[in-house]
N, C-alpha and C positions, 0 to 999 in steps of 0.2 A: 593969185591962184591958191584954193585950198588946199593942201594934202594935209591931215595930219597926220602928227606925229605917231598915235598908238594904234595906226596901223599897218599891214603889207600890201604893197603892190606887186603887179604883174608887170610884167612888157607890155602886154594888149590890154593897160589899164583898166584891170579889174583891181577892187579893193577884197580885203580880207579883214574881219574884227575877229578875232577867237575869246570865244569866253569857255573855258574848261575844254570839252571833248566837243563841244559844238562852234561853229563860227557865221557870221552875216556876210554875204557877198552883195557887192554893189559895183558900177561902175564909176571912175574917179570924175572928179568935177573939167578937167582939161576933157574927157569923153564924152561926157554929155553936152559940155561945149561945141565939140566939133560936129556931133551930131545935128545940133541945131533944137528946135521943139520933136520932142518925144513923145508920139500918137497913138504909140500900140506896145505893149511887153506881153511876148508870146514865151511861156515857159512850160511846156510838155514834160518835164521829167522829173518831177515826183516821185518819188518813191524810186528811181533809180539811182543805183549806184556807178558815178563814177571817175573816169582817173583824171590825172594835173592836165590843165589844159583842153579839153572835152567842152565844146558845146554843149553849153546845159540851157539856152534859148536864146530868142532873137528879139532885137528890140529893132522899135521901126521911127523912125522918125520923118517929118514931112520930104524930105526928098532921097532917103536911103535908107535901106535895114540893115543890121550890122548883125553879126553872132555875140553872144556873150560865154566867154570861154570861164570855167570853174581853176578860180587858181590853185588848190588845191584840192586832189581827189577826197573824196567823202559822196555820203547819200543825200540827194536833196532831201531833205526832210517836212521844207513849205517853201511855199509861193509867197509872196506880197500880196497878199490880194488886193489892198488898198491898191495897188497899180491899175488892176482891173480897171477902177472908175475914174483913176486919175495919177498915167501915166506918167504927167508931167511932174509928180514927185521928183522923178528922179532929176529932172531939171535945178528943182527949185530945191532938194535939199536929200544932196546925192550921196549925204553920210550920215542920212537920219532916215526922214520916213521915205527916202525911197531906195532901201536897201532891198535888193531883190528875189535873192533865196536865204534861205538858213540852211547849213550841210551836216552831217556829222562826221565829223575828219575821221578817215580811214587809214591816213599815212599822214601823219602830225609831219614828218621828215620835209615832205614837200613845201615846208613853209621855209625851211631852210633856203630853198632857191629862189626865195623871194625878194623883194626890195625892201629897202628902208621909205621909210618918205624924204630923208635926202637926194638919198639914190635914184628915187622915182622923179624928184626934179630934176634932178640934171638929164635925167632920158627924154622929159621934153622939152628941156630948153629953158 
């Protein structure tokens, strides 16, 4: 299983990269595993801001759609687009190009309640 190391997770396995005041949201490789092949990423909130844990979209995969929660609050600032055409990024390379929003942290604090990538492995096992 991949996690690494320079970055935070959630409990509802989202990842977090922070480069300065901005950070890449994506979900972790054990997530897109369970989901199975990923057919559709619907993200509606652009340009909204908002708080830790908040549905910022939903990703679908061939037998279930799941939420993807913002591990920490910030403004989405972009979409993936490459998801658009080709969803299955996130599959095939779920801490590169199929990272699924950019935010801009509005409360840096809430990275504090986050995971280590040790910690993130031991939550699944």
């Amino acid at each position: 299983m991949n996690i690494p190391e320079n970055l935070k997770y959630s409990k509802d396995h989202e990842w977090i990269m922070v480069e300065g005041d901005t950070a890449l949201v994506g979900i972790t490789d054990f997530a897109q595993k369970e989901l199975g092949d990923i057919v559709f990423v619907d993200v509606q909130t652009v340009g909204e801001t908002l708080a830790q844990h908040e549905v910022f979209g939903t990703i679908e995969a061939v037998k279930t759609v799941s939420d993807a929660f913002l591990p920490a609050s910030g403004e989405i600032i972009e979409f993936n687009e490459e998801l658009e055409n080709d969803p299955a990024l996130i599959n095939t390379d779920p801490y590169g190009n199929g990272w699924m929003v950019k935010i801009k942290l509005t409360n840096p604090a809430d990275l504090d309640s986050l995971l280590s990538a040790e910690e993130y492995a031991k939550l699944i096992g």
